[in-house]
C-alpha positions in Angstrom: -76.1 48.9 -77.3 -79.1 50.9 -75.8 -80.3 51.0 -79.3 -80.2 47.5 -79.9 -82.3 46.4 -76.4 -84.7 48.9 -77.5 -85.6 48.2 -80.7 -85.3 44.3 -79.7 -88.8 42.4 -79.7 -87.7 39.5 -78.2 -89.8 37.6 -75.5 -92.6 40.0 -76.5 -94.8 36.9 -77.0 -94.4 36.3 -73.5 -95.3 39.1 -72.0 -98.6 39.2 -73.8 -99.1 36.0 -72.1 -98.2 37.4 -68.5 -101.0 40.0 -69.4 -103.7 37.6 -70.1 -103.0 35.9 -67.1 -102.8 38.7 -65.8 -106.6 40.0 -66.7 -107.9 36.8 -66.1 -107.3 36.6 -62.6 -108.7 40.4 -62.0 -111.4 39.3 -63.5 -111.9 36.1 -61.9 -111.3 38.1 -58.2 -113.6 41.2 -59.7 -116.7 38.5 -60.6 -116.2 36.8 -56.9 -116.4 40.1 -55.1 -119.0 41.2 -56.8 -121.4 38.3 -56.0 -120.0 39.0 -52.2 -121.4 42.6 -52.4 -124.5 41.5 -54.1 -125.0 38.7 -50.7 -124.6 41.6 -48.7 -126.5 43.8 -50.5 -129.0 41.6 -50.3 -129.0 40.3 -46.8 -129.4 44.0 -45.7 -132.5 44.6 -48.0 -134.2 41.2 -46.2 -133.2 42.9 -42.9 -135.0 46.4 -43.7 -137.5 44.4 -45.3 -138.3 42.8 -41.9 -137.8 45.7 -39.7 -140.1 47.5 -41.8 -142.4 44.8 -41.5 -142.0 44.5 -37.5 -143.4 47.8 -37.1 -146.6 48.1 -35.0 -149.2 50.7 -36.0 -151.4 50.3 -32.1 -151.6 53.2 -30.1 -153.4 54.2 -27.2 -154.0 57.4 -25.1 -156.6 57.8 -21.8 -158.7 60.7 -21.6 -158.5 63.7 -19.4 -160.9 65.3 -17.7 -161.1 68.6 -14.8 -163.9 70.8 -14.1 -164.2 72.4 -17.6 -163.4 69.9 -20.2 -163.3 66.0 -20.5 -161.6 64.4 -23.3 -161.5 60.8 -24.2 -159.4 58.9 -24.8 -158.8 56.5 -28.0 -157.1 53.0 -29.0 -156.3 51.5 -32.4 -154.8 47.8 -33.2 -152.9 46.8 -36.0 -154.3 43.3 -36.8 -152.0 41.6 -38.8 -153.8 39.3 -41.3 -150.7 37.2 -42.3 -150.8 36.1 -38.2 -153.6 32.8 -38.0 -154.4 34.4 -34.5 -155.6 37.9 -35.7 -156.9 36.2 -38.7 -159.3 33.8 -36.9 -160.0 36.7 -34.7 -160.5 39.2 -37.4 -162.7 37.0 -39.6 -164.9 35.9 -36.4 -166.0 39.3 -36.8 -165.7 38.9 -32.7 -164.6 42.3 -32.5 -164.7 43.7 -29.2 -167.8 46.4 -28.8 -166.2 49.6 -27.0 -168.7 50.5 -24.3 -169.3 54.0 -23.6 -170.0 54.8 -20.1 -171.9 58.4 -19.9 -171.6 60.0 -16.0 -171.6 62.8 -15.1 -170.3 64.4 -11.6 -170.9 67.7 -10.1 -167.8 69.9 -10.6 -167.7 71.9 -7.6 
């Protein structure tokens, strides 16, 4: 009786169809979630992308000075050419002049 299961092909016909079914639901499942890690892939690469762009470059430090040394200090600004503001003021050329103001006091 074992024998005769065993060596018996029938319904065989149908299990190849459960398989097919089968495979094309994994790969219908496997195609959607690999758009949804592709969105979020992406999403996070927009969000670096701004973050990266957000960054601001200015910087500014005042001078120091005692009886035996003065240093001064410095400033830079990051104009941003892709802001109309900074561009208008950038193309202007109405650049600030930095005004250097020489004194000198007795160090006692």
């Amino acid at each position: 009786m074992f024998r005769k299961l065993w060596n018996d092909d029938g319904g065989s016909g149908l299990i190849t169809a459960e398989w097919l079914f089968i495979f094309a639901i994994l790969v219908l499942g496997v195609i959607t979630g690999l758009v949804a890690v592709r969105q979020a892939l992406l999403s996070e690469l927009v969000e670096s992308a701004q973050a990266v762009l957000a960054i601001n470059q200015s910087y500014s430090f005042s001078g120091q000075s005692n009886c035996e040394a003065i240093t001064g200090g410095s400033s830079g600004i990051d104009i941003d050419l892709t802001d109309s503001t900074n561009f208008l003021f950038f193309n202007n050329s109405s650049v600030p002049a930095s005004i250097g103001i020489i004194s000198q006091a007795p160090c006692d």
